[in-house]
C-alpha positions as semicolon CSV with decimal commas, in nm:
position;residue;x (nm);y (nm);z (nm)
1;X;0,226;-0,521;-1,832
2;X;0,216;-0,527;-1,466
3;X;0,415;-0,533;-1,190
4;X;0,406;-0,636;-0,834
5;X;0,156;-0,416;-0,600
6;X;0,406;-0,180;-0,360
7;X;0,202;-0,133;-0,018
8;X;0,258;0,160;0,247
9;X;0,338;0,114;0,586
10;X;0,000;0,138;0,747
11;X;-0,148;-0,143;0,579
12;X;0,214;-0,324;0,593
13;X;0,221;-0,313;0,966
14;X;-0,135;-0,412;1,024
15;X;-0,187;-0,698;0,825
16;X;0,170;-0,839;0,922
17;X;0,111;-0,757;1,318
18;X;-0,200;-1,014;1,282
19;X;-0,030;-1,291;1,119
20;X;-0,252;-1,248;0,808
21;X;0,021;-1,165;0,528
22;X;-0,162;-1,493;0,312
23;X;-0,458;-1,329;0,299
24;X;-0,303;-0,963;0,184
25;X;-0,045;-1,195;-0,077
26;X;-0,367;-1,418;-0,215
27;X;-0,571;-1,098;-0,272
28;X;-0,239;-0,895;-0,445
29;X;-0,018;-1,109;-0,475
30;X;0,353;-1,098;-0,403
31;X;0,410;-0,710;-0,278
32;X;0,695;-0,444;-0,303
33;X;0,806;-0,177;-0,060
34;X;1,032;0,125;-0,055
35;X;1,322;0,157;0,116
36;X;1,150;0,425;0,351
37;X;0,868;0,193;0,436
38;X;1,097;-0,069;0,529
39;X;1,241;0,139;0,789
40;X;0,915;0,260;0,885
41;X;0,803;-0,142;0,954
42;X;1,144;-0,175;1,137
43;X;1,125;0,140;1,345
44;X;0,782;0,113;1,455
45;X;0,795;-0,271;1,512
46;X;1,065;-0,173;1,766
47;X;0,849;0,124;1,949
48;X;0,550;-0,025;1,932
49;X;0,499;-0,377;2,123
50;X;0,118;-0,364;1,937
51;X;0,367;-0,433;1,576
52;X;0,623;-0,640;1,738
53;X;0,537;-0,994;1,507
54;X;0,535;-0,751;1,198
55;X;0,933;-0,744;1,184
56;X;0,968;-1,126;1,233
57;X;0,654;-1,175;0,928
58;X;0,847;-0,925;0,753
59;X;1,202;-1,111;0,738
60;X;1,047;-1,418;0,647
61;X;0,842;-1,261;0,367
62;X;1,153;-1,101;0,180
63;X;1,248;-1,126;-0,083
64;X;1,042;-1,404;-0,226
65;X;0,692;-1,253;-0,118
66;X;0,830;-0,905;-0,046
67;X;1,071;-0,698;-0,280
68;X;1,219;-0,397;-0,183
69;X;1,258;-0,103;-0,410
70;X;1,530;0,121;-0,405
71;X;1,476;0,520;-0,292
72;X;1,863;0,545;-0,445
73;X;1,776;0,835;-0,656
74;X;1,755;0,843;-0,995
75;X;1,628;1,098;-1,262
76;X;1,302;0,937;-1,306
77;X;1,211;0,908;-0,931
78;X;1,333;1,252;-0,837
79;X;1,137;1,392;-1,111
80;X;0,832;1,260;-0,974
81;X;0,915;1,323;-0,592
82;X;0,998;1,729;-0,722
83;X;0,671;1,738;-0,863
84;X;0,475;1,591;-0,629
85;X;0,642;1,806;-0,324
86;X;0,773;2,059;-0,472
87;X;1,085;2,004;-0,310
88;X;1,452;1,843;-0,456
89;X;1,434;1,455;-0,349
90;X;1,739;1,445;-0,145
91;X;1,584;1,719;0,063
92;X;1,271;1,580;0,106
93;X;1,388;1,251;0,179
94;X;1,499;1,394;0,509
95;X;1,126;1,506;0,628
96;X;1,042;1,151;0,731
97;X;0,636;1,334;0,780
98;X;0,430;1,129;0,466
99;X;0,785;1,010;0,347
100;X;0,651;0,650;0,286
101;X;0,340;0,734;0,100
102;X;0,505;0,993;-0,136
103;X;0,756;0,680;-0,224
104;X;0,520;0,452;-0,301
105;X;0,312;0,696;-0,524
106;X;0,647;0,839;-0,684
107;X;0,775;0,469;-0,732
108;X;0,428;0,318;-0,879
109;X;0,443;0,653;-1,128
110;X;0,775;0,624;-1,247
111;X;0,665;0,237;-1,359
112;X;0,323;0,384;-1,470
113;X;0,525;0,652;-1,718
114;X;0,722;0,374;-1,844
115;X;0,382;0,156;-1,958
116;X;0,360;-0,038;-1,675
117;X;-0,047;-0,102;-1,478
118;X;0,040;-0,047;-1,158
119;X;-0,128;-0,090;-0,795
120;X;-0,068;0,096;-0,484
121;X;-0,195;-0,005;-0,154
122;X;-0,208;0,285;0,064
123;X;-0,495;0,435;0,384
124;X;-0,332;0,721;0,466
125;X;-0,586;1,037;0,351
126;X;-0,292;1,229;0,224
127;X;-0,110;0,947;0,021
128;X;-0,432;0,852;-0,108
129;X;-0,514;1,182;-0,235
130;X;-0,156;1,199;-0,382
131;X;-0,221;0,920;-0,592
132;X;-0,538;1,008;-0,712
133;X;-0,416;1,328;-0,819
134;X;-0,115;1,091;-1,020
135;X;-0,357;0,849;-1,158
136;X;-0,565;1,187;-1,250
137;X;-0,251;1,336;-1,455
138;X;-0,190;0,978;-1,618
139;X;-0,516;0,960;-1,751
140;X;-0,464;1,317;-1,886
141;X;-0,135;1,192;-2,076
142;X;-0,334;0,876;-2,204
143;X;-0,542;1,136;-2,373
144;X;-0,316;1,324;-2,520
145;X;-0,192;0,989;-2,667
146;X;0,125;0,938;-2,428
147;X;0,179;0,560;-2,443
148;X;0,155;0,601;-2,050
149;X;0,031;0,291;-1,816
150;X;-0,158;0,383;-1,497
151;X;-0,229;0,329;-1,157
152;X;-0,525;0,169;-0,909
153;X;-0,535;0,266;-0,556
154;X;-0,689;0,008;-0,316
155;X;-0,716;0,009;0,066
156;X;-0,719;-0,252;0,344
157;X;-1,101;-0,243;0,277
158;X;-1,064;-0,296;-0,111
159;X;-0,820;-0,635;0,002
160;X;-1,096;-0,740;0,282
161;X;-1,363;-0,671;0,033
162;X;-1,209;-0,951;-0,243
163;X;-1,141;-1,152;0,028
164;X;-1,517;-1,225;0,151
165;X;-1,620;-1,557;0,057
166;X;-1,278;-1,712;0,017
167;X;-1,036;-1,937;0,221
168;X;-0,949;-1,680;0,431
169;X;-1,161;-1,503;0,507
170;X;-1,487;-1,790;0,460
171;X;-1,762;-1,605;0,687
172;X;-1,888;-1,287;0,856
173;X;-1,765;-1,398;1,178
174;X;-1,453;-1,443;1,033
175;X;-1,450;-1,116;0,909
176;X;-1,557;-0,897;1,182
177;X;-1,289;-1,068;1,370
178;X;-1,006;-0,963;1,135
179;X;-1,151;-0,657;1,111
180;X;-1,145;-0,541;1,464
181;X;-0,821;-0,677;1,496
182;X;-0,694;-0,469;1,241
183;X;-0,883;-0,145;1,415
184;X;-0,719;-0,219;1,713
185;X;-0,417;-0,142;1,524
186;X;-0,542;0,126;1,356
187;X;-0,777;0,374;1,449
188;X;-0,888;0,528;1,070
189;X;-1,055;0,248;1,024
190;X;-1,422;0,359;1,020
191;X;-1,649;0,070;1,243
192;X;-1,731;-0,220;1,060
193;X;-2,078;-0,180;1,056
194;X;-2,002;0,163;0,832
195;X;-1,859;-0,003;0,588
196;X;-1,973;-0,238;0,308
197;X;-1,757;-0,558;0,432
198;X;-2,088;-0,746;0,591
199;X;-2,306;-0,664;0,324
200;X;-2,498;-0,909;0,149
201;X;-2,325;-0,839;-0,179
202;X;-1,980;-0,962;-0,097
203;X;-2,119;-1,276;0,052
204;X;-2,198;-1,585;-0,169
C-alpha cells in the first residue's frame, strides 16, 4: 500500500510560484501537506512577492490535488516527533526553525510503521538527513521482521529528472528554463550544469 507523496515547503513554494504544479502532480501524483507547511506556503507567499502566485495555485489545488494532514497530535505522531527531536511535540511545535520538515518526516513515518510505502519530497539538508536516518531505522525493523512499510526521499531534482523527455518538460531548453526559474527561487539549487538533468541519459 501507498499513499499520497506529502512535500515540504521548499519544493511546495517553488514549483507552485512558477505555475508548474502539473508537472510536480504528473511526476507524484496528487500530494499531501502538513498543517505547518501550509502555513509556511501562506506566510511566505505573503512576505515574499517572489511566492506571491503560490497561494492562489495553492487554493485551487486543495483538496482534490492537495490534502492536508493534520499536526493535531496524536500518540503515534508525537511518538515520532519525541524521537526525532528529542523534545515533547507540543513544545516543539512552537520552534517554527525545521518545523515543516520534521512534520513531513514524522507524518510519512507514522504511515510507514503502520505498512504503508511512503514518499517524501523534501531539499532542505537537515530534513533530508532526518529522513534518511527514518528510512535507515525502518529498514532495521524490516529486519528484525517488523511488518513495517518504508519511505523514499526524492528532491526537486529526482521530479525534474522523471520529467525529461515528457510533456512537460519535452527538451533541454525546456529544462534549463524551468530550472533556472526554480534557482531564482531558490538558491540550494546547485547550477544546472552540476547536475545530471542535461545529461544524455535522461534524454530519449
Amino acid at each position: 500500500m501507498s499513499q499520497r507523496p506529502i512535500i515540504d515547503a521548499g519544493p511546495s513554494l517553488n514549483f507552485l510560484s512558477i505555475n508548474k504544479e502539473r508537472l510536480l502532480i504528473g511526476v507524484l501524483g496528487p500530494l499531501s501537506v502538513p498543517e505547518t507547511v501550509q502555513a509556511e506556503v501562506m506566510r511566505k507567499s505573503q512576505e515574499d512577492a517572489r511566492f506571491r502566485s503560490a497561494a492562489t495555485v495553492w487554493r485551487k489545488l486543495a483538496p482534490r490535488w492537495l490534502q492536508i494532514l493534520s499536526d493535531d497530535e496524536t500518540p503515534e505522531l508525537a511518538a515520532v516527533v519525541h524521537r526525532i527531536t528529542q523534545q515533547p511535540m507540543q513544545e516543539r511545535l512552537r520552534q517554527p526553525r525545521d518545523l515543516g520538515e520534521i512534520m513531513v518526516v514524522a507524518h510519512a513515518v507514522v504511515a510507514a510503521e503502520a505498512g504503508e510505502t511512503m514518499t517524501v519530497l523534501i531539499d532542505d539538508g537537515s530534513g533530508a538527513r532526518i529522513a534518511t536516518s527514518e528510512m535507515s531505522r525502518l529498514q532495521r525493523l524490516r529486519a528484525q521482521g517488523r511488518a513495517v512499510g518504508s519511505i523514499k526521499l526524492v528532491s526537486t531534482l529526482t521530479v525534474l529528472e522523471r520529467a525529461a523527455g515528457g510533456k512537460h518538460i519535452p527538451d533541454k531548453a525546456t529544462m534549463r528554463d524551468i530550472y533556472q526559474r526554480l534557482r531564482g527561487l531558490d538558491d540550494g539549487l546547485p547550477p544546472v550544469d552540476t547536475t545530471n538533468l542535461l545529461s544524455s541519459t535522461h534524454w530519449p
